[in-house]
N, C-alpha and C positions, 0 to 999 in steps of 0.2 A: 241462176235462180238462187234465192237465200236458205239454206237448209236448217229453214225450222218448218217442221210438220205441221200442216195447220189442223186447227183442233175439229175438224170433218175427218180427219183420218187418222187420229186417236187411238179407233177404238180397242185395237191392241198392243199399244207400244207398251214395253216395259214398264215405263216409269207412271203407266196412267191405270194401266190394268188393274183390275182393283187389287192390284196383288195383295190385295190379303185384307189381313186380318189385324192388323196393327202396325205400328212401327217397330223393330225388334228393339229399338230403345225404353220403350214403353210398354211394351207388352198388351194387353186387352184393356183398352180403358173401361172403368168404372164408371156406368149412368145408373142415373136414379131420376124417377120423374111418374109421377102419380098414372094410372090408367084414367081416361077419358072415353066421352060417352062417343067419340068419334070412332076411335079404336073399334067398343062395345057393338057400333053400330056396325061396322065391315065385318066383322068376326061375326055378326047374327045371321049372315046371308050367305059368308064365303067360308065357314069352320066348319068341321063337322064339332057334333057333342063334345068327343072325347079330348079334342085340342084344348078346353076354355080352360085348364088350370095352365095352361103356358101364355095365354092372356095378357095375364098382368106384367110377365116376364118380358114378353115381345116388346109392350108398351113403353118401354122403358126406351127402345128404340123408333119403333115405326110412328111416334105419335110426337115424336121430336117437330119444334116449330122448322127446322130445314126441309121438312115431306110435307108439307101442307099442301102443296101441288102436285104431290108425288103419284105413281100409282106402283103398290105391294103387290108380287105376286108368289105366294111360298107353296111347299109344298113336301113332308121331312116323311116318310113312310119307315115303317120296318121292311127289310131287305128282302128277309123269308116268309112270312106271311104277308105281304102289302097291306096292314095293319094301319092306317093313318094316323098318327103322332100329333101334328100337326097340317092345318089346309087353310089359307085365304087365296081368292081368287084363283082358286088351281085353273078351275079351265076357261079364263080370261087370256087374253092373245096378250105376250109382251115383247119386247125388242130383246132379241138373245144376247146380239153382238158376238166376241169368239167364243159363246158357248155355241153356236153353230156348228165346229169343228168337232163337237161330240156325235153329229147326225151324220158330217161328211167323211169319216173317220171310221166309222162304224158300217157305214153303206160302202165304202171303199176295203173294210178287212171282209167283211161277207161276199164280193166280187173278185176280189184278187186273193184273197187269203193272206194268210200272218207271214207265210212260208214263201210267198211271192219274189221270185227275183226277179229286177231288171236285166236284162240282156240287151247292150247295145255292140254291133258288131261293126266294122270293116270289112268293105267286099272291094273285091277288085273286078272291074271293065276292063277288058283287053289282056295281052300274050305277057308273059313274063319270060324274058332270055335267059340266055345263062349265066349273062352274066350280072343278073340282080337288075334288066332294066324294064320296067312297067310300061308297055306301051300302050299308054291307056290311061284309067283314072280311078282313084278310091274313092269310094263314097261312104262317109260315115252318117249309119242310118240310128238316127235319134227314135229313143224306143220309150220317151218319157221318165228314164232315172232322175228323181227330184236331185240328188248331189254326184253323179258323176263321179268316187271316187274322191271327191273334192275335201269329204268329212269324215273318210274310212279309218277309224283307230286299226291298232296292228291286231286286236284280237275280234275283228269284224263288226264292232259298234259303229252309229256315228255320232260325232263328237260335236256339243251344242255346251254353248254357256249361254246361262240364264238368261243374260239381257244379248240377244239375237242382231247381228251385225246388222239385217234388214232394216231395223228400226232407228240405226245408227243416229237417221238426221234428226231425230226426237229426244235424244236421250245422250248420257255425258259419260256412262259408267259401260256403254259398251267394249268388249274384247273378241280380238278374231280369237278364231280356233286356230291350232299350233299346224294342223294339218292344210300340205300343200294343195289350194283349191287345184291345179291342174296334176295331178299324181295321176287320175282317171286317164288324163288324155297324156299322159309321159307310158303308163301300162299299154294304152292303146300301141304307140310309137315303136314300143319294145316290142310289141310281139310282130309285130307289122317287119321290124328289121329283123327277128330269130326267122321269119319265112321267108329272107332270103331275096326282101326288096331293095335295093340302093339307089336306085332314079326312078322316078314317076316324071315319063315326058307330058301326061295329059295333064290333068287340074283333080285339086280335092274336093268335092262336095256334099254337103253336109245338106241329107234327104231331112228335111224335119217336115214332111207331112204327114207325121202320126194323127191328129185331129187338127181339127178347126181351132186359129188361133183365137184368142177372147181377151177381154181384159175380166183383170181380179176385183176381184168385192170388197178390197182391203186395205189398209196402210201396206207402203212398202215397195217393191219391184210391181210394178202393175201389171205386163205383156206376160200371158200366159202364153207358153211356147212346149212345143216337144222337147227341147235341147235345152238346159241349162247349164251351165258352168259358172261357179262361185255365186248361183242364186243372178246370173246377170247383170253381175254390178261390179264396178271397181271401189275397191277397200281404198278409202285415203287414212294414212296416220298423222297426225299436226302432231310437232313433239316440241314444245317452247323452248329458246336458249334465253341469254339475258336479254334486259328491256333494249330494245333497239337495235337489238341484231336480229335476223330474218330468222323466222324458225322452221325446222326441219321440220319437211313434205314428204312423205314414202306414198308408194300404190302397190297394190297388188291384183290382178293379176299384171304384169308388165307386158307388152306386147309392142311390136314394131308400128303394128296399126293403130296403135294411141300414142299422141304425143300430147303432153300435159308441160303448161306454161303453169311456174307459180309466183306468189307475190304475199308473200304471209309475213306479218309483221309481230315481231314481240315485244308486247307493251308489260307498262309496271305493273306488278302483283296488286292482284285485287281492281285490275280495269275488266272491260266486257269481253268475252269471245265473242266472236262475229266470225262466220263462215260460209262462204260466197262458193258456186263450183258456177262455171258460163260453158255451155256447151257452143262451142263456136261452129261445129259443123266437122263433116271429114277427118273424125277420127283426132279433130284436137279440141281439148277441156283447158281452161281457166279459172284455178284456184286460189282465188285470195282472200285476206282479211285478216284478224288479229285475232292473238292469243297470250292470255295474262303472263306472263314470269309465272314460274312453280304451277303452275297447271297443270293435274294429269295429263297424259299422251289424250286426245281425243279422235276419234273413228267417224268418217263422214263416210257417205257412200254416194253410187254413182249410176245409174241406171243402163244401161249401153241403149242403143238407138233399135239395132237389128242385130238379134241373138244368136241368128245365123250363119253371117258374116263374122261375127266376132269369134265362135267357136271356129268357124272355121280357119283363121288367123291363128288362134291359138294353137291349133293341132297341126300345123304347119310348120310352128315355131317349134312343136315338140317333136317334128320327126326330123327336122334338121338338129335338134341336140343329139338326136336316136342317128345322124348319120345318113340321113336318109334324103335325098333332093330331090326338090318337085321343079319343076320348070315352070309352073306358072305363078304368078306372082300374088305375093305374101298378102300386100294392099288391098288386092280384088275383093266386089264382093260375092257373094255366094251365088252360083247359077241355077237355079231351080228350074228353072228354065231348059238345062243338056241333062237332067235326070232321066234314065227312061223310065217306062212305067212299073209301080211297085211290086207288081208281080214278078216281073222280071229281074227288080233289084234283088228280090229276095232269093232268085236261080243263081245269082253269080254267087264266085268262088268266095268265103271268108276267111281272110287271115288276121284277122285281131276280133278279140271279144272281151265288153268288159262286163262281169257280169257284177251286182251290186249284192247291199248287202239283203237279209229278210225284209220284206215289206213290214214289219213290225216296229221296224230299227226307224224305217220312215214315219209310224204313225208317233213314236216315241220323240220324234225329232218337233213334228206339229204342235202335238198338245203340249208340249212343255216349255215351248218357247213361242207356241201362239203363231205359228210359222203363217201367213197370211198368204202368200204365191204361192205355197206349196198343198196348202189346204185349197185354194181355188183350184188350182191341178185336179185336185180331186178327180170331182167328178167326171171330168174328160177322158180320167184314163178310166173309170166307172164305163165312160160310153166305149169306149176301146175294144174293152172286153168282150164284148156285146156285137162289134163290127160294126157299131154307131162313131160321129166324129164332133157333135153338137156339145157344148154344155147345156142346152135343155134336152137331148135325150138323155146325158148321166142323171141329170137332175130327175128325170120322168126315170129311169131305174134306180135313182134312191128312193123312189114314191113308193115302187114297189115293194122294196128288199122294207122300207118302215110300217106297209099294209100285211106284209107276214110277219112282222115284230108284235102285231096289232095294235097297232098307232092306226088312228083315224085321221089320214092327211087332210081331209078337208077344212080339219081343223089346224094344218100347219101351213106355213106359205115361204118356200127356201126361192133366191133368183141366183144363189152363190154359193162353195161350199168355206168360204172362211169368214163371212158376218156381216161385213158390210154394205150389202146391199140394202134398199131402202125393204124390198117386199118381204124383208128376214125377219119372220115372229112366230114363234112359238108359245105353247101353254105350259106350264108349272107339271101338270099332267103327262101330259104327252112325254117332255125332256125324261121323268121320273119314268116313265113307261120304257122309251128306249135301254135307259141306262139300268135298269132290272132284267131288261130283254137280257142283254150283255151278260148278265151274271152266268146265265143258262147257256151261252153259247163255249164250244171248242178254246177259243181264243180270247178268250173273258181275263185270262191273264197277262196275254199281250195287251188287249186294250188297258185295263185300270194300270198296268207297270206303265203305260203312256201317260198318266194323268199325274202331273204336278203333284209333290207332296208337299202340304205347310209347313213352311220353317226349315225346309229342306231341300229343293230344287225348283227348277224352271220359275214361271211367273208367281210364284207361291214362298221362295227361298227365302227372303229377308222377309218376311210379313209379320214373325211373331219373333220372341227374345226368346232364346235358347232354354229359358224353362218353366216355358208357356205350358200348360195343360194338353192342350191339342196340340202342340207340336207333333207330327206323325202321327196324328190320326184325323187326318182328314186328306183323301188323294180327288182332287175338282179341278175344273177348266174353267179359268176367267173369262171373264170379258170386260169391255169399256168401250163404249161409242159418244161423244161427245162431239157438238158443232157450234162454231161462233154464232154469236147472240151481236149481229150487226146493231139491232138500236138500240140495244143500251150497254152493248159491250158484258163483256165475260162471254158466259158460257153456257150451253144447253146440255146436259148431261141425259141423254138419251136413252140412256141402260147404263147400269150397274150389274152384274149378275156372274153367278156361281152355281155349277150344278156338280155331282160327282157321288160317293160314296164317303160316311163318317163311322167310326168305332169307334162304342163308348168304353169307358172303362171296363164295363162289364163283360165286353167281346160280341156288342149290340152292333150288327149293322145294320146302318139305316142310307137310304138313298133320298139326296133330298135335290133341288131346284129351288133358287131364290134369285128373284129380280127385282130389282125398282130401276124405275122408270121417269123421265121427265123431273129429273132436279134439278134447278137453276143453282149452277154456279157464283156464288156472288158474297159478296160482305166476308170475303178470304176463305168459304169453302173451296174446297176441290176433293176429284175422285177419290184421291186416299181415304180421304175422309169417313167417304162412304161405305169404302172398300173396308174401312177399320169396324163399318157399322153393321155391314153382312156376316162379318166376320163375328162380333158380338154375339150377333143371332143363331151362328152355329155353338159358339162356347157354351151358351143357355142352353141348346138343347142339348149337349152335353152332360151339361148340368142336371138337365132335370130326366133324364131318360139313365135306365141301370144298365 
């Protein structure tokens, strides 16, 4: 398959996301553009009173000949009193896109809490000799840890750069994290040989019926699964040498059960990159195409087939580094099938645990890089909790946990917890309602420490020029969903949107929600564009609010 993302699964990669607010070359452009009786006329039905001196300010944006098809839906409140600032179409339904992950994110810390660890263990089936031999089998039981260890900095963070490896086959400027995706299952290995195992005659099995597997709502890894390691994917590096000599292929994770053919050509500086992966079947990929002379390194990625068999390959491979022999073979795939039943898995003996780091670490890891698999997750381990295994019953206990936030779900409609599903729309209201909820809860500073800051991290980072006004005072979660426009080519820009918490100079916090909706791409717009045009509309109210 040719790894370019098609523009259906958009809506949160890096480079589309509205990250922001400008280009940091440019800082907040300058419009100017008379108010109109169009404006006049949505602001007489969807404003309260008090908004109309911000009017003529907004107009300068939303009355642009690019929104003539568009639909507005804002919504800026004061924090502490819910004081309305500004309001169009608050309680009109829009397409979120990844501001979704504000609902699934939020119904996920009030289930599991901020302080939540993952615990995935090791248990052993059968006699252990004396002399270290297992006659029998380990089973590593998947307990839903979104990184496994994979992303664990030394002082228990985990470690995310802005433009997120998932996104890789969309975007040019992605970088892995420094940290070893398999360190989780190397800890596992170690402790598994400090109790004193050196052969396992039976087989390793990796139980991953924590819930019902699904697919994601999102760009990216699709197969939601109990068991992840390095997010499911294989890392490729393309790294160019001179024009006509073949250029350097890396992967990572490396495994015996993958074997990768390459064929990568480096052309003259300033030709096209092209980037081909062919999954041929059985554990072997075909990597080829070209890459310019002087080209950054570029990062493609690789989805694996079955996450179960792969993890379990790889944990195989780390307890033979650990000294440790299994007797059945590295190849196989995973037997779900000789598990016994999970009650009983959970009576044998455990000698390895890996336990992760706060569940807070993981909400910090979603918001800020838009993390798409790990925000569908969501909800499943939402039904987890609960001793449900559906992603509609996590979803029917986020209805709950938002009907005591006092959100009115029958005015919201989620089928996903990371945005891309079609039935994902929200009101300007409701988002603003939640994200107030939050202020008042325990963990109000785990969540907003999760939210992207402008001009400073995650999908937010490069948006504005280092001394931008709002630079660091706006912490919000993008979004962008866009799909091909087959008859006449470009593009349908389906949502635009931004919701989160801003501070004004004053030390004013206000909670706002902003969407548009349905913009043709066309005559050389694109989402930055518009991205640069939301962002506009928060500078203003900056501006005009003390």
């Amino acid at each position: 398959m040719k790894l370019g993302m098609p523009s259906r699964l958009r809506h949160s990669l890096p480079l589309m996301l509205w990250i922001g607010v400008c280009a940091a070359s440019t800082g907040f452009a300058t419009l100017a553009m008379p108010v109109t009786s169009s404006l006049l006329s949505r602001t007489a039905c969807g404003a309260e009173p008090n908004a109309e001196p911000l009017d003529g300010r907004f107009a300068t944006v939303l009355d642009m000949p690019r929104y003539e098809q568009a639909h507005w839906g804002l919504l800026f409140v004061d924090a502490t009193t819910g004081e309305t600032l500004y309001a169009l179409n608050a309680d009109k339904l829009f397409i979120p896109a990844s501001v979704t992950k504000c609902f699934s994110v939020a119904a996920a810390l009030d289930a599991l809490g901020a302080d939540h660890r993952f615990e995935t263990p090791v248990r052993m089936r059968g006699m252990k000799d004396a002399d270290g031999t297992l006659r029998g089998d380990l089973i590593l039981v998947a307990s839903g840890d979104l990184t496994m260890g994979g992303r664990t900095l030394p002082d228990g963070s985990i470690a995310f750069h802005d433009n997120d490896h998932t996104y890789a086959n969309g975007a040019r400027e992605t970088r892995l994290t420094a940290v070893d995706p398999l360190a989780g299952l190397d800890e596992l290995a170690r402790q598994i040989a400090t109790a004193g195992i050196r052969r396992v005659t039976g087989d390793l099995l990796v139980d991953d019926r924590l819930f019902d597997k699904a697919e994601g709502s999102g760009s990216g890894p699709g197969r939601i699964t109990p068991i992840q390691i390095n997010d499911n994917l294989i890392d490729f590096t393309i790294t160019p040498d001179a024009p006509g000599k073949p250029a350097k292929v890396e992967w990572r994770p490396r495994s015996v059960a993958l074997q990768v053919e390459t064929r990568f050509e480096t052309v003259a500086k300033g030709g096209s990159l092209v980037t081909w992966i062919r999954d041929l079947g059985h554990g072997r990929l075909h990597v080829h195409g070209q890459i310019p002379a002087e080209h950054p390194p570029v990062v493609r990625v690789h989805e694996v087939a079955d996450a179960a068999s792969h993890a379990r390959s790889l944990m195989m491979e780390a307890l033979e580094r650990h000294g440790i022999q299994v007797d059945a073979a590295k190849l196989a795939d995973n037997r779900p099938e000789a598990l016994p039943p999970s009650d009983q898995v959970a009576a044998l003996p455990k000698v390895a645990s890996l336990v992760s780091p706060p569940f807070s670490e993981n909400a910090r890891l979603i918001l800020k890089v838009s993390h798409n698999l790990h925000a569908s997750t969501l909800p499943l381990l939402v039904a987890t909790k609960h001793g449900q295994r559906t992603l509609a019953d996590g979803l029917r206990r986020q209805g709950e946990f938002l009907t005591r936030a006092g959100l009115d779900t029958a005015k919201l409609s989620f089928a996903g917890g990371a945005g891309g599903a079609r039935a994902d729309h929200v009101t300007p209201r409701g988002t603003v309602q939640l994200l107030r909820h939050m202020r008042g809860r325990p963990d109000f500073a785990a969540y907003r420490r999760a939210m992207p800051v402008l001009g400073i991290d995650g999908t937010l980072a490069t948006s504005v020029a280092a001394d931008s006004p709002a630079r660091g005072q706006i912490q919000a979660k993008t979004g962008t969903l866009s799909w091909d426009n087959l008859l006449s080519g470009g593009s349908l820009l389906t949502s635009k949107a931004l919701a989160g918490y801003l501070t004004t100079k004053g030390g004013r916090e206000v909670v706002f929600a902003a969407f548009v909706n349905n913009v043709p791409l066309r005559d050389g717009l694109d989402s930055r564009a518009v991205g640069r045009d939301l962002g506009r509309i928060c500078e203003l109210m900056l501006e005009a609010t003390p």
